[in-house]
C-alpha positions as CSV (number, residue, x, y, z in Angstrom):
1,X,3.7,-32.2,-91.6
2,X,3.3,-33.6,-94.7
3,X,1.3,-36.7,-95.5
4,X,2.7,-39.7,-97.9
5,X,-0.1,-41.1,-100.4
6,X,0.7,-44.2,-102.8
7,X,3.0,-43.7,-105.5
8,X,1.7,-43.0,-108.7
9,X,3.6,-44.8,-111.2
10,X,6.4,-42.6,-113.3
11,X,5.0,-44.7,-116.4
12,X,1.6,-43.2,-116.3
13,X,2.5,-39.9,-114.8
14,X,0.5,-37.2,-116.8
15,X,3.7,-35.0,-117.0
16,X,5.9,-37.8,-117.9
17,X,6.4,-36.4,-121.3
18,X,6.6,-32.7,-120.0
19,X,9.4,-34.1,-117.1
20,X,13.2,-34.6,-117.5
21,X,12.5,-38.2,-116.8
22,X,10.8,-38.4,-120.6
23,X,14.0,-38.6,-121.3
24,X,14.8,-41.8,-118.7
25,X,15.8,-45.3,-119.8
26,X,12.9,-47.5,-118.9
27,X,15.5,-50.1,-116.7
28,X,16.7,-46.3,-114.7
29,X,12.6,-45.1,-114.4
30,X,11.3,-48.3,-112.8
31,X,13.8,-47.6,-110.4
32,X,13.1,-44.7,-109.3
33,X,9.8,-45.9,-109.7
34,X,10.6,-48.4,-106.7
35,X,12.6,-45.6,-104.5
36,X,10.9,-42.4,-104.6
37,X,8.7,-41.2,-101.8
38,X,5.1,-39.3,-102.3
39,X,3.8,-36.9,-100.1
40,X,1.3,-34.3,-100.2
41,X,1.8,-30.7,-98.8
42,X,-1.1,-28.2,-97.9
43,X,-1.2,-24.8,-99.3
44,X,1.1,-22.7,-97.9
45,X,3.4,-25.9,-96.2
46,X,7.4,-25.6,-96.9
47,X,8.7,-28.6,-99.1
48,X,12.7,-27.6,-98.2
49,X,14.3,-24.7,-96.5
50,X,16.7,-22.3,-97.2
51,X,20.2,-23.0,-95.9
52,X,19.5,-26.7,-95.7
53,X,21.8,-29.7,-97.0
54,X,19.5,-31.5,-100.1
55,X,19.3,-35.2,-99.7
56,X,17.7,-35.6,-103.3
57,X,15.3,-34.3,-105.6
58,X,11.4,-33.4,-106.0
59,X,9.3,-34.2,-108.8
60,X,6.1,-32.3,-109.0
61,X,3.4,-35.0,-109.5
62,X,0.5,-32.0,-108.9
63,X,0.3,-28.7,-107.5
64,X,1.8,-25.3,-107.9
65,X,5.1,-24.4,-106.0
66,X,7.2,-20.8,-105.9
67,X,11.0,-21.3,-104.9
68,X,11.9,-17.9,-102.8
69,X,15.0,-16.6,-101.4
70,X,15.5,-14.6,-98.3
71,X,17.6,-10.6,-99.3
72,X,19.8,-9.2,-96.7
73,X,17.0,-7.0,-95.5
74,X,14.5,-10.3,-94.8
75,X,12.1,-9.7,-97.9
76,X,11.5,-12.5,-99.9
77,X,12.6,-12.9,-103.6
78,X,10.6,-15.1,-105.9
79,X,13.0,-16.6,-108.1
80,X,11.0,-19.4,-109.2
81,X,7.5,-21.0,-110.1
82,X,7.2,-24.6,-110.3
83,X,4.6,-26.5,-111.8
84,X,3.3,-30.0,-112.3
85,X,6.1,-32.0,-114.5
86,X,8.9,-29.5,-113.1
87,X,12.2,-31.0,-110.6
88,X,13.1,-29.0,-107.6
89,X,16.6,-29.2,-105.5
90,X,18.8,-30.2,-108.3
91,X,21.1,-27.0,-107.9
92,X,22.2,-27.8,-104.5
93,X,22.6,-31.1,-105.4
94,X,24.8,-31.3,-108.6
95,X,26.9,-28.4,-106.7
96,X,27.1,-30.1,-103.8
97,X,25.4,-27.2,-101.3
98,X,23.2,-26.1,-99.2
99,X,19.8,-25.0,-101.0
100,X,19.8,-21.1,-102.2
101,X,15.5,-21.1,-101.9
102,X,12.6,-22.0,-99.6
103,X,9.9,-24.1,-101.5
104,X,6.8,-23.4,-100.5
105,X,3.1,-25.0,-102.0
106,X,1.1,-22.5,-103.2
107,X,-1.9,-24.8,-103.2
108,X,-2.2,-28.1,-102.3
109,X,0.4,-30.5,-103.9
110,X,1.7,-33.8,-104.4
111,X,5.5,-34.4,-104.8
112,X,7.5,-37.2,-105.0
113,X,11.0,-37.6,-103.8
114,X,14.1,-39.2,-105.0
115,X,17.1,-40.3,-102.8
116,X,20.2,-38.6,-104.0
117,X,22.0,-41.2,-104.1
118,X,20.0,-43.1,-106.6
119,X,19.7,-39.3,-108.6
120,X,23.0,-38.8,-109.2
121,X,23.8,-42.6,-110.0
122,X,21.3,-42.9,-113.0
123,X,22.2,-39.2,-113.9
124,X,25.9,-41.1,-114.4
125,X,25.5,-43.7,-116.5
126,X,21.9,-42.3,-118.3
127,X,23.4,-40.4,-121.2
128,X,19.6,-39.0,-121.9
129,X,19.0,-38.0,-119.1
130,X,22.7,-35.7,-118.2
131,X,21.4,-34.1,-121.7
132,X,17.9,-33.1,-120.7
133,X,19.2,-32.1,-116.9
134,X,22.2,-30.3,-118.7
135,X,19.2,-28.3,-121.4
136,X,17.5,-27.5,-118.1
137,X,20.6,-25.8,-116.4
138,X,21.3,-24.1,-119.9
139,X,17.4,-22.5,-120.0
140,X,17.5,-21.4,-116.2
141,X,20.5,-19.3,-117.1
142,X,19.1,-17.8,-120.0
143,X,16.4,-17.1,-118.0
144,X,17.9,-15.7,-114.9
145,X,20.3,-13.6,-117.4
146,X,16.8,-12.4,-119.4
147,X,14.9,-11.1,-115.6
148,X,18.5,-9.5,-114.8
149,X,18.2,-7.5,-117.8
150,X,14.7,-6.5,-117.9
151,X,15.1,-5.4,-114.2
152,X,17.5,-3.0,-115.2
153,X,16.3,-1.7,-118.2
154,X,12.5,-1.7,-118.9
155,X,9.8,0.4,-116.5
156,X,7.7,-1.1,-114.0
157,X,4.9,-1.2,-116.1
158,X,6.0,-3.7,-118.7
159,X,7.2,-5.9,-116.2
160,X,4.1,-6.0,-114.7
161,X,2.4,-7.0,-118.3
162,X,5.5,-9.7,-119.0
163,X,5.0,-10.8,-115.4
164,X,1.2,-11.7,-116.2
165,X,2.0,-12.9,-119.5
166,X,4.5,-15.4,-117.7
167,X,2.0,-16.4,-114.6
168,X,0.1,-17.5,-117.4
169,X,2.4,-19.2,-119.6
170,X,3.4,-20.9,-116.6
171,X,0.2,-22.2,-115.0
172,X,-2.0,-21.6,-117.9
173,X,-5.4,-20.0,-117.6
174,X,-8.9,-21.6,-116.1
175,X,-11.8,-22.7,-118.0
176,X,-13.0,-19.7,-119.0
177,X,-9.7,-19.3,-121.2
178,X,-9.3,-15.5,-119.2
179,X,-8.5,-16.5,-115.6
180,X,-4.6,-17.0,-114.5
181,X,-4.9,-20.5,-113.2
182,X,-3.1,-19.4,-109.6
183,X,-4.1,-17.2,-106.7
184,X,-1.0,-15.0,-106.0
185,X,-1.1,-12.4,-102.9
186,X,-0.3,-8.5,-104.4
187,X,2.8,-8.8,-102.4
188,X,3.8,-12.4,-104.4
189,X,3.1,-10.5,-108.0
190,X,5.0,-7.2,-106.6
191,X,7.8,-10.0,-105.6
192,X,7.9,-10.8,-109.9
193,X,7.6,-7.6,-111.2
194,X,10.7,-6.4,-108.6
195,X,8.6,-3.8,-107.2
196,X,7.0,-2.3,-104.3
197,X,3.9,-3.6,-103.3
198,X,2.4,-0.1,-103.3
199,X,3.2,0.3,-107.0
200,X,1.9,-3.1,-107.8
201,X,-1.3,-2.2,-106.6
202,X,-1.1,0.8,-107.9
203,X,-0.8,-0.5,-111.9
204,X,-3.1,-3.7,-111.6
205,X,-5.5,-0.4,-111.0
206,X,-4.2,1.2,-114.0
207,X,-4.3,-2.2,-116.1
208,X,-8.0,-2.7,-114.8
209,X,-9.3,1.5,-115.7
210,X,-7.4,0.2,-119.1
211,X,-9.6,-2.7,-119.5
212,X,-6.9,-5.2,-119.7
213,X,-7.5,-7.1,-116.7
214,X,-10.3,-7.4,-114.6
215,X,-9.5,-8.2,-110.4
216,X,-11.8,-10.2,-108.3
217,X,-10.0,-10.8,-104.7
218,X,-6.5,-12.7,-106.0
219,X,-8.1,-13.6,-109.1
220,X,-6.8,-11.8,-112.3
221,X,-8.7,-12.3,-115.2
222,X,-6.8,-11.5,-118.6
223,X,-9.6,-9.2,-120.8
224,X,-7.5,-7.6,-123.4
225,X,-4.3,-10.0,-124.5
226,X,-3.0,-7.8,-127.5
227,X,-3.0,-4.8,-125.6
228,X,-1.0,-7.0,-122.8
229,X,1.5,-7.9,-125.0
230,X,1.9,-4.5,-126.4
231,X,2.4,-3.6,-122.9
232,X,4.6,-5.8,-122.2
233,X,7.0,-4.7,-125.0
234,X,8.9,-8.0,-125.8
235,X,11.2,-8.1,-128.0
236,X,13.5,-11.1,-127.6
């Protein structure tokens, strides 16, 4: 069970300006302000199911998040990290199903709720704000189309390096400026890359004896960025 904790204010929300609701009129944000519900979920707690009907949206007010969905064979597919500033279950609702993705806190997090109802009302007369959901959409696609591509084309290996390179971009890295900022399992990383397990192992060794990374139990400290990027062979 999740526990509710008092509602920080969407004013003075460090990832206001980071959030689709920078782009809120002030009259629409003190409403939501007013109806949304915070709770806090432990590591490892599930936020929304799979399968179920949405009822509104989550804002992540703190905490890291992955979005996974469940293949014919039971394995599960990351298709999503979430951080701090980011909205969750806005798919389902603008198209009116059930949710495609489990979300489930990958450390302890704080999210705030908002009622459908009250969503898609100031998402219809908020001009700002059907523009910044609408940019979302648009760079989830491009995404989604981007992963589709380098799944089919590029080796194992520089999926692995663009995989780091995004953890980090993503969550950002700890105060040492070399440690990814997120403790993922071998099986969640093998789960990005679109991998085996085994073979993710298998080239964090390889990346280590290279001196690019260095492991400590789930922590992955990034030693050699340029050679990391070269790996990762981006090009777009």
């Amino acid at each position: 069970m999740s526990s509710t904790f008092q509602n920080p204010s969407c004013q003075h929300c460090k990832d206001r300006f980071s959030s689709i609701f920078c782009k809120a009129e002030q009259c629409n944000l003190e409403q939501i302000d007013q109806a949304k519900v915070c709770s806090i979920y432990k590591k490892g707690q599930v936020i929304f199911h799979e399968g179920a009907y949405p009822f509104g949206v989550y804002c992540i007010n703190n905490g890291k998040i992955k979005l996974s969905h469940s293949g014919d064979d039971g394995r599960e597919q990351i298709i999503r990290l979430v951080k701090a500033g980011d909205i969750m279950g806005y798919k389902a609702l603008l198209s009116n199903e059930r949710y495609t993705a489990t979300a489930t806190a990958l450390e302890d997090s704080s999210i705030c709720f908002i009622p459908k109802d009250l969503f898609m009302s100031i998402l219809q007369k908020d001009a700002s704000l059907s523009f910044e959901m609408m940019r979302i959409l648009s760079s989830e696609l491009r995404k989604a189309e981007l992963k589709i591509t380098h799944l089919a084309q590029k080796p194992v290996r520089e999926r692995l390096a663009e995989t780091l390179l995004f953890i980090k971009e993503t969550y950002g890295l700890e105060a040492d400026s070399q440690t990814l900022n997120v403790r993922l399992s071998r099986e969640e990383i093998a789960n990005l890359v679109g991998t085996a397990t085994e073979s993710a192992i298998r080239l964090l060794s390889e990346f280590k004896k290279d001196g690019m990374i260095e492991l400590e139990g789930k922590k992955i400290r990034l030693l050699d960025m340029t050679e990391i990027i070269r790996t990762a062979n981006l090009q777009d």
